[in-house]
Structure formats: C-alpha cells, structure tokens
N, C-alpha and C positions, 0 to 999 in steps of 0.2 A: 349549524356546526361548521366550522373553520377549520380547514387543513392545509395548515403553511409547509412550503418547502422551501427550504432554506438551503446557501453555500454551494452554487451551480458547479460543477466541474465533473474531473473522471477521475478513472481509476489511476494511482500513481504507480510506477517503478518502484517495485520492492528493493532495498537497499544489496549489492553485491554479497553474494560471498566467494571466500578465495579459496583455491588450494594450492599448495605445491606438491606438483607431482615428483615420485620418488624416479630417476634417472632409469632408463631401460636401454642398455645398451641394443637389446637387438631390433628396436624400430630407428636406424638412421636415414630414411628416405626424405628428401624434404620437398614436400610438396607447399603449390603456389596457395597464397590468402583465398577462401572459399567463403561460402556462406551458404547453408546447406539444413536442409531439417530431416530430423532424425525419426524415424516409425517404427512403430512398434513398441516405444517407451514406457513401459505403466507405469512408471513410480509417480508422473503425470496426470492430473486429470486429463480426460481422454479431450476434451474441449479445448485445451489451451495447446498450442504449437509448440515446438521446441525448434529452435533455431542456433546450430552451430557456426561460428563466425571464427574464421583459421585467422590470428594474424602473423608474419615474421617477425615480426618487433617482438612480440610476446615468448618469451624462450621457458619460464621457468613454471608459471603459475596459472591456475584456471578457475575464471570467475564464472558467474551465473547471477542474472538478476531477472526482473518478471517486468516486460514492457509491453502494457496493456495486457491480450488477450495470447501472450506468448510468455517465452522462457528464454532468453539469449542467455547463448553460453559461449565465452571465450574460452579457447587452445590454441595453442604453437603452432604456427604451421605443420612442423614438422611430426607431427602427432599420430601413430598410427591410427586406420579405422577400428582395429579393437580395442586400443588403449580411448579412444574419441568415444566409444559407447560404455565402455567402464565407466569412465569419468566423466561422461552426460547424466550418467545413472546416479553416480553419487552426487554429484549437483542438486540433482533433484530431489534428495533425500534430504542434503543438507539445506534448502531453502525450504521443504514442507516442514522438519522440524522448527524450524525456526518461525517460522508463521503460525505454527503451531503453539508454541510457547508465548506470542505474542499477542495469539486471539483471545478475550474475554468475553464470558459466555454471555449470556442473557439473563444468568442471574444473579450475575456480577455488578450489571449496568447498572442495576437502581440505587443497588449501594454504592457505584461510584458515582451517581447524579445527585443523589440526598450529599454524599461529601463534595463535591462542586459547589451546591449550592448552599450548603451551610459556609462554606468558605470562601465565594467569592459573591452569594445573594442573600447574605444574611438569613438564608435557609426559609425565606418564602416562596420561594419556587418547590412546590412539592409533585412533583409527576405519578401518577397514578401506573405507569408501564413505560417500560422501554427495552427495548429489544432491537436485536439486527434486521433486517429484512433486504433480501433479494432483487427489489425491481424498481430499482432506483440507481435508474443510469445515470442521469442525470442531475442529481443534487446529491449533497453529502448526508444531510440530515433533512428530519420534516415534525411537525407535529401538529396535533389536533388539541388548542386549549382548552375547549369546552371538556374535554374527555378526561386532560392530563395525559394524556398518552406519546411518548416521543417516538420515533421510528430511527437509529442507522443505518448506512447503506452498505453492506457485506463487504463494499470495496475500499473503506478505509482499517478493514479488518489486515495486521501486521503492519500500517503506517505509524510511525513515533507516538508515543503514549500522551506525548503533547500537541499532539493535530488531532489526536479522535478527544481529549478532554475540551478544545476548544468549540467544536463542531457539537459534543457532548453541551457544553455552557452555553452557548450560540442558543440549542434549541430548547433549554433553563429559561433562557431571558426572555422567549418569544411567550412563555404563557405566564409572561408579568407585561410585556407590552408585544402590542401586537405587530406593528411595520418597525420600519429599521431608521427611523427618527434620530435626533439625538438622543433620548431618551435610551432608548435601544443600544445605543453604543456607548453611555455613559454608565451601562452595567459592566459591560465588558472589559470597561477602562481599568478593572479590579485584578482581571487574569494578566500577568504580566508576559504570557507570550502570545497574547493575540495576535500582534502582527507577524509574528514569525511564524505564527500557525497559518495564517490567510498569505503568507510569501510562499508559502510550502504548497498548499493547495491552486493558488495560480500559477505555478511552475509544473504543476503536474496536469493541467486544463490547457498548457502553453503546449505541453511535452506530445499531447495527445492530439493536437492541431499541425506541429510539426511532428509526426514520427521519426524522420530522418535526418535529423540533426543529432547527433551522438549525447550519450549521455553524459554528466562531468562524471570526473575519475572519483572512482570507489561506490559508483551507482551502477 
C-alpha cells in the first residue's frame, strides 16, 4: 500500500477584510503605532493569537486577515482601547464567517472530485473517499492509490476555490500515475490554472519562511 503526499508548503494568509469605522467624536487622543495582542477574545479560536498593529497612516478603515497561527488586525493609531476591542471583536466575526462560507464539507469533496475528474481526466480517476484531515502540516494534499482514498489538509480550508480544486486534481492524477514524470504533469496540463494555483501555494510556503516581510495590499 502506497501513501503519497503531495504539494509541500503551509498554511496561507487568509485574504483581508475591511471596515470602516463610523467617526466617534469622543476618542481624539492619538496615540504612537503599537503592535499588541489582545486576551480574552472568544470569538477566536482559543489557539490562534490575535495581534493588534496601530498604524498613523491608517486614519479611516480596519482590516484583519489570519497569518499563520495568528489574526493581525489593523487600526488608526488613534483608535481608542474600547473602540480597539469592539472592533477586534467584529473582525473576528467577519473573517469566521467568511471561512465559514468558504469551507466545503467532506461530503461535498467527492462530488467535487468525480467533477474534476470527469472534466479534466476524462473521469478515470475515481476516488473511493476524500475528506479534510487535520495533521498535515506539511503537504497540501496526500493519498493512498491502492485504497482510492485522497486526504486534504484543513489548511487550505477558506483559500480561493482554485488552489483547493488544484491540490484537489493534483491528488486525481496521482492514482492514475504514481511520481510526478512527465506523464503526471501532462494530466494537469488540462486545468488551465495550474500554474497560478502552484504560484499561490509557493508564496504562502515563501510567506511562512519569511514572517516578517509584510503582506501585499488587500491581504
């Protein structure tokens, strides 16, 4: 029995979301750029940090996006500490729903792997299971072809619906050929964003090696 893992890298930056906050006349103190984590927060898994980052440049709107095993959230410097935990709070709301809205369950996969593969492997790749799993830090995807059974890794769960179908195809193609040959990559040559999906996944394997290089705007 054979159990390939495929598609090395980590978990990626969930894409920003913004708000703009409505004007409050009575917080005008302006305090200096901080960077600061907040406790106590539940609307957070209790495992993942929350980290406030004050800047002066930022006067009207407050983002939040999930880098690695944290939560960064931008506000104005000038931000009071009530209105700063209000609006950590709702951050938090607004990026769970949306990862929420973006996860597909487990018994969703198989019919989105039988459609993959009738559509870009002529529907010989038939997988017997596929499902999310947990302990896979390390690779995107995996599977077992004697079994048919594919594995993904909880962490491309809320990345673009076009990096989890490729990672999805990726591990299609592996229980029709087994190493990553030509052959292997002349399946793939069908999905017409493969390489945009493997530029998305080595900028988030890059992201995770450098932490502290900022992230581009609107991430």
């Amino acid at each position: 029995m054979q159990n390939r893992g495929c598609v090395p890298g980590r978990s990626a930056p969930i894409p920003a979301v913004s708000c703009r906050p409505r004007p409050n006349r009575g917080a005008q103190t302006l305090r200096p750029p901080r960077t600061g984590t907040v406790e106590g927060v539940s609307a957070d898994p209790p495992q993942r940090a929350v980290e406030v980052r004050r800047s002066a440049r930022r006067r009207k709107t407050v983002s939040a996006y999930r880098e690695g095993d944290r939560t960064i959230v931008l506000i104005p410097a000038r931000m009071s500490e009530a209105e700063e935990r209000r609006w950590v709070v709702a951050m938090l709301d607004k990026l769970a729903a949306r990862e929420s809205r973006n996860t597909v369950g487990d018994g969703e996969l198989i019919g989105r792997a039988e459609r993959l593969s009738g559509q870009y492997l002529g529907g010989r790749a038939r997988p017997s299971s596929v499902r999310w799993v947990a302990n896979q830090n390390t690779r995107w995807g995996s599977c077992t072809p004697a079994e048919g059974s594919i594995r993904l890794s909880h962490r491309l769960q809320g990345m673009p619906e076009y990096v989890v179908d490729y990672v999805l195809l990726h591990e299609l193609a592996h229980l029709l050929v087994a190493g990553h040959g030509p052959r292997f990559w002349e399946l793939l040559e069908a999905y017409p964003r493969t390489e945009r999906a493997r530029g998305y996944l080595e900028g988030v394997a890059a992201a995770e090696r450098h932490p502290n290089v900022p992230p581009p705007r609107g991430q």
